[in-house]
GUDREN-233223 format. One line per 2 residues: number of its first residue (from 1); their letters; for each residue x, y, z of N, C-alpha, C, CB. Coordinates in Angstrom, 3 decimals. Glycine has a CB too. Example, Ala and Ser with C-alpha at 12.3 -4.5 7.8 and 13.67 -1.06 7.14 Angstrom:
BEGIN
1	as	13.190 -5.690 7.800 12.300 -4.500 7.800 13.200 -3.300 7.800 11.308 -4.473 9.046; 12.850 -2.250 7.080 13.670 -1.060 7.140 12.900 0.030 7.870 14.084 -0.598 5.725
This chain:
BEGIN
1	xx	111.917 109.502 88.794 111.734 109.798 90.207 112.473 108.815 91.097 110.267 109.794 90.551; 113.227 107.531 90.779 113.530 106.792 91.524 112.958 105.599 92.147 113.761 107.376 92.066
3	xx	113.013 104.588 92.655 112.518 103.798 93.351 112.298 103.207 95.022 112.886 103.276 92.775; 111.742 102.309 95.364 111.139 102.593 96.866 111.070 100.924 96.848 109.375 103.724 97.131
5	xx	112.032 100.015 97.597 112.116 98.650 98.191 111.349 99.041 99.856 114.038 98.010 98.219; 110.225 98.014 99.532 110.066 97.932 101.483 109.752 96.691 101.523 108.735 98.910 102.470
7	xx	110.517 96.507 102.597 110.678 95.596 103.659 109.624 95.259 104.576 111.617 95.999 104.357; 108.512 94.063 104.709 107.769 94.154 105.834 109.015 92.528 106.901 105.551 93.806 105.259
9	xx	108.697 93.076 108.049 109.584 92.586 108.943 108.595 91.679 110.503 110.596 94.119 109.360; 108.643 90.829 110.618 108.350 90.483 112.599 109.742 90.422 113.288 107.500 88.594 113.061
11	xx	109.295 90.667 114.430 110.150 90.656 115.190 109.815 89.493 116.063 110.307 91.863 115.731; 110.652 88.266 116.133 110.921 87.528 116.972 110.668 87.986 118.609 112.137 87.240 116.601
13	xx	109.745 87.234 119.640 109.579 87.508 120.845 110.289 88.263 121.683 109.497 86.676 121.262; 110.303 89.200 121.958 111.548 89.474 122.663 112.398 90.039 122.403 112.069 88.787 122.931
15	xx	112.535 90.523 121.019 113.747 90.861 120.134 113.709 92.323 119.010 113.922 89.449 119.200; 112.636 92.882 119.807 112.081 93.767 119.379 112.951 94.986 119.312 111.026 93.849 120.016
17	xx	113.841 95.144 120.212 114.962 96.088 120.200 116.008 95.961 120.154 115.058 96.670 120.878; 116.413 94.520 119.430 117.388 94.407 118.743 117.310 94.206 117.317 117.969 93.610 119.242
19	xx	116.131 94.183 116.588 115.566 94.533 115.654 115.545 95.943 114.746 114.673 94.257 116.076; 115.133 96.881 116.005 115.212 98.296 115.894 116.679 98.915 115.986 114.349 98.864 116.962
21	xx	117.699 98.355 116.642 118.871 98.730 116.640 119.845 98.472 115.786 119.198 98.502 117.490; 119.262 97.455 114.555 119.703 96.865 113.539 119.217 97.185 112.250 119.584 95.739 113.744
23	xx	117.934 97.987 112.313 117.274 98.757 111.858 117.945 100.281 111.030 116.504 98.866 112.933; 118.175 100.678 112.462 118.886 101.940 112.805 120.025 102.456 111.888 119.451 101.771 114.120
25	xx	121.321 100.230 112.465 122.344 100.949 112.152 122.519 100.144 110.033 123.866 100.563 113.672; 121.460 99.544 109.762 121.486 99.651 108.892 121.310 100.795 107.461 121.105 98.983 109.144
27	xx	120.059 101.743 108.519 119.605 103.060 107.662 120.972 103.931 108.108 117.829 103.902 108.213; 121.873 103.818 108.996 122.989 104.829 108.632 123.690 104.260 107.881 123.808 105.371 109.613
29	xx	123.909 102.717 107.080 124.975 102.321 106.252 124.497 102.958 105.496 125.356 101.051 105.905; 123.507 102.547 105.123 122.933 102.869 103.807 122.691 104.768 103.185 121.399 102.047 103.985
31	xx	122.791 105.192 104.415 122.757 106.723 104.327 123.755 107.150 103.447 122.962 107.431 105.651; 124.834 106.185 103.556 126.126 106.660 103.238 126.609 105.998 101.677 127.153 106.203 104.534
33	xx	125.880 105.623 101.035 125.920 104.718 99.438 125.687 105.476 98.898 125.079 103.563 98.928; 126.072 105.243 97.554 125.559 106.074 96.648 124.311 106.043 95.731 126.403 106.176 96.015
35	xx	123.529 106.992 95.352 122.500 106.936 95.192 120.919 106.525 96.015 122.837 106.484 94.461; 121.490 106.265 97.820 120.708 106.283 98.035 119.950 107.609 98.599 120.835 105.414 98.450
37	xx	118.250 107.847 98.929 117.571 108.476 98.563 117.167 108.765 100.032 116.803 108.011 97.527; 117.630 107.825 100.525 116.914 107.643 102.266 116.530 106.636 102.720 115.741 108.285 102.630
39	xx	115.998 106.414 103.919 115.121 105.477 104.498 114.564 105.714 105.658 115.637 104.412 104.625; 113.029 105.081 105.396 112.124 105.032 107.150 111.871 104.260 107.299 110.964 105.600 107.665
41	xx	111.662 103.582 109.006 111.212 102.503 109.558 110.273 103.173 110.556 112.306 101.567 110.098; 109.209 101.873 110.187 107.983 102.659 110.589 107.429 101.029 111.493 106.790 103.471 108.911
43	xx	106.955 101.600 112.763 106.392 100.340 113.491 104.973 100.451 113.788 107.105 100.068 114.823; 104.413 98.991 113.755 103.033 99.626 113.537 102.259 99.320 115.211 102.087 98.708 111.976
45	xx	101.115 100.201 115.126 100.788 100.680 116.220 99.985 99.389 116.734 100.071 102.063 116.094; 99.179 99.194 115.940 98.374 97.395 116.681 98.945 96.535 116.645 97.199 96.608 116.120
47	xx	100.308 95.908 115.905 100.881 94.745 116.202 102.969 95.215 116.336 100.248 93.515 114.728; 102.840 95.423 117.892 103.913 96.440 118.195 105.038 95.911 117.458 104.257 96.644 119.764
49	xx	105.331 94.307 117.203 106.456 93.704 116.838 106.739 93.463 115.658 106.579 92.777 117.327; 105.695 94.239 114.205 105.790 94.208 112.866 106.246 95.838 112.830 104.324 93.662 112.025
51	xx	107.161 95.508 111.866 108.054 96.983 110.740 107.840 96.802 109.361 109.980 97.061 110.757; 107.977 98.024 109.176 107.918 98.619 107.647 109.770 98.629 107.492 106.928 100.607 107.506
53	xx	110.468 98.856 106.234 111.346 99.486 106.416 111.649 99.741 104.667 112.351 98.780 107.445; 111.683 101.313 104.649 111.637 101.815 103.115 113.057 102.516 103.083 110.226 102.991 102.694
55	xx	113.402 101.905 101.634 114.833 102.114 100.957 114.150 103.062 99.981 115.760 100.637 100.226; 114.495 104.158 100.130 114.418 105.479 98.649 115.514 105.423 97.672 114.582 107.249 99.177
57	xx	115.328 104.677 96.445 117.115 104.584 95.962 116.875 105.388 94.227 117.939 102.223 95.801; 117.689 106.031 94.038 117.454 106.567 92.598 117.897 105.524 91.692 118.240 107.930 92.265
59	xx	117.999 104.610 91.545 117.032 103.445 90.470 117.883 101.908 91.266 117.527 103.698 87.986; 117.746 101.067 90.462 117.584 99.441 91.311 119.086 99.301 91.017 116.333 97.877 90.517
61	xx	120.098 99.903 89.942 121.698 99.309 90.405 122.295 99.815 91.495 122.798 99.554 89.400; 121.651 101.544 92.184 122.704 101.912 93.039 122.180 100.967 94.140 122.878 103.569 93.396
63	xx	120.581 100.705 94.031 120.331 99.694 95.423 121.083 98.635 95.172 118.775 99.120 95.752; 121.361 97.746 94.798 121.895 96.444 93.992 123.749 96.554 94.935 121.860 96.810 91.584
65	xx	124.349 97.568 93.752 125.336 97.919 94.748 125.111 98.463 96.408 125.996 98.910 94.056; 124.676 99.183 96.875 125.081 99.058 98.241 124.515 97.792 98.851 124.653 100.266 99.026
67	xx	123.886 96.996 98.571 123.686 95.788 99.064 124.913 95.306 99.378 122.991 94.973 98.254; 125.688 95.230 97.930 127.230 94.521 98.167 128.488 95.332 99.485 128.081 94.690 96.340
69	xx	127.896 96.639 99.866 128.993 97.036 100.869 128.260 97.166 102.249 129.770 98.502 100.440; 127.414 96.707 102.724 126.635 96.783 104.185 127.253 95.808 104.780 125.002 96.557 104.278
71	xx	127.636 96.201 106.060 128.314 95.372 107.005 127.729 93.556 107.414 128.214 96.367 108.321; 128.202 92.656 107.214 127.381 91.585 107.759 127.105 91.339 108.441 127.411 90.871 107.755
73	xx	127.727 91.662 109.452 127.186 91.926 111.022 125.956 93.139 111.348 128.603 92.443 111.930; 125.655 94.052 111.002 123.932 94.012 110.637 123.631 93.876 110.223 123.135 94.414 110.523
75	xx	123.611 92.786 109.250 122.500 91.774 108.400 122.466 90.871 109.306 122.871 91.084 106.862; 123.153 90.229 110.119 123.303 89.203 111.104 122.211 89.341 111.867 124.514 89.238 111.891
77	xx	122.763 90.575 112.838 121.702 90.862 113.284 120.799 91.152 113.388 121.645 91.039 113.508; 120.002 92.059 111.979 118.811 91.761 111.844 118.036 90.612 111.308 118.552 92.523 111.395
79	xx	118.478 89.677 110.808 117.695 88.563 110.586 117.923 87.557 111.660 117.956 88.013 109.273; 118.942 88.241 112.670 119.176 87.218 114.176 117.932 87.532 114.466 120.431 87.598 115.573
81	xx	117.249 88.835 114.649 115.878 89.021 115.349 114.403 88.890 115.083 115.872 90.012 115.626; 114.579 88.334 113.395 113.336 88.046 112.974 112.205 86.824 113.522 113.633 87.868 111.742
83	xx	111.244 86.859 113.141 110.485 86.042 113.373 110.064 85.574 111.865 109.501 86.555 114.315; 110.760 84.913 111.098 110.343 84.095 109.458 111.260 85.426 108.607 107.934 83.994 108.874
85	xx	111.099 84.884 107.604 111.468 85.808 106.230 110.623 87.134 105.867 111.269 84.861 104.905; 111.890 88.257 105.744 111.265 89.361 105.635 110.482 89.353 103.893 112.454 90.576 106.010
87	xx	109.253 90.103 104.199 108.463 90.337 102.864 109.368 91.500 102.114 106.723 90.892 103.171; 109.731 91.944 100.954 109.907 92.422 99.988 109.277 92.919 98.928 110.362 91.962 99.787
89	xx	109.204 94.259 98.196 108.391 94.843 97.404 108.852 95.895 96.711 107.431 95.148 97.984; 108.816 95.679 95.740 109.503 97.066 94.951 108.425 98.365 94.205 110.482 96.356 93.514
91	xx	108.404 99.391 94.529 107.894 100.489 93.839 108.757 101.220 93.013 107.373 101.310 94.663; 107.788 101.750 91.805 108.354 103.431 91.252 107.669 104.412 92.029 107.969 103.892 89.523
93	xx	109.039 105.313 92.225 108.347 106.302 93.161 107.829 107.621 91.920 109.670 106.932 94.596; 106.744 108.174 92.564 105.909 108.604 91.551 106.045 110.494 91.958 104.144 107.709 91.710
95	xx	106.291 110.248 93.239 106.591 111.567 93.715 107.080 111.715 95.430 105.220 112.399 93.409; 107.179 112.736 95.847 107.901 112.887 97.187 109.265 112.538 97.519 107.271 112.236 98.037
């Protein structure tokens, strides 16, 4: 079925929509790799400035590789807007 990396994220004061715009243009790099499966970013409703952000990848080398071709300049910028180190987590996806 593939696998499922998420990302839990803060957003630095202030920086909340440059976060999301880095967000964005990261899920269109990644749209475009191979083997990937998708992705959602999901913000949560009681603490407006924490994200989710889920990589759908059909198994851990095609994620592995597109790591190596994403622009650095949105990686820049999204860890320009963090608030600490993003959390990390890997699933098997079991269905959906």
């Amino acid at each position: 079925m593939g696998i499922a990396r998420t990302y839990t994220l803060t957003a630095a004061q202030g920086l909340e929509g440059q976060l999301e715009g880095a967000l964005r243009d990261l899920a269109g790099a990644l749209a475009q790799a191979d083997g990937s499966q998708g992705t959602l970013t999901l913000r949560s409703q009681s603490a407006p400035n924490e994200y989710r952000f889920l990589e759908l990848w059909r198994d851990d080398e095609a994620r592995k590789a597109a790591g190596q071709t994403v622009d650095k300049a949105i990686m820049q910028a999204l860890m320009g807007a963090l608030d600490g180190k993003p959390g990390t987590e890997d699933f098997d996806r079991l269905g959906g």
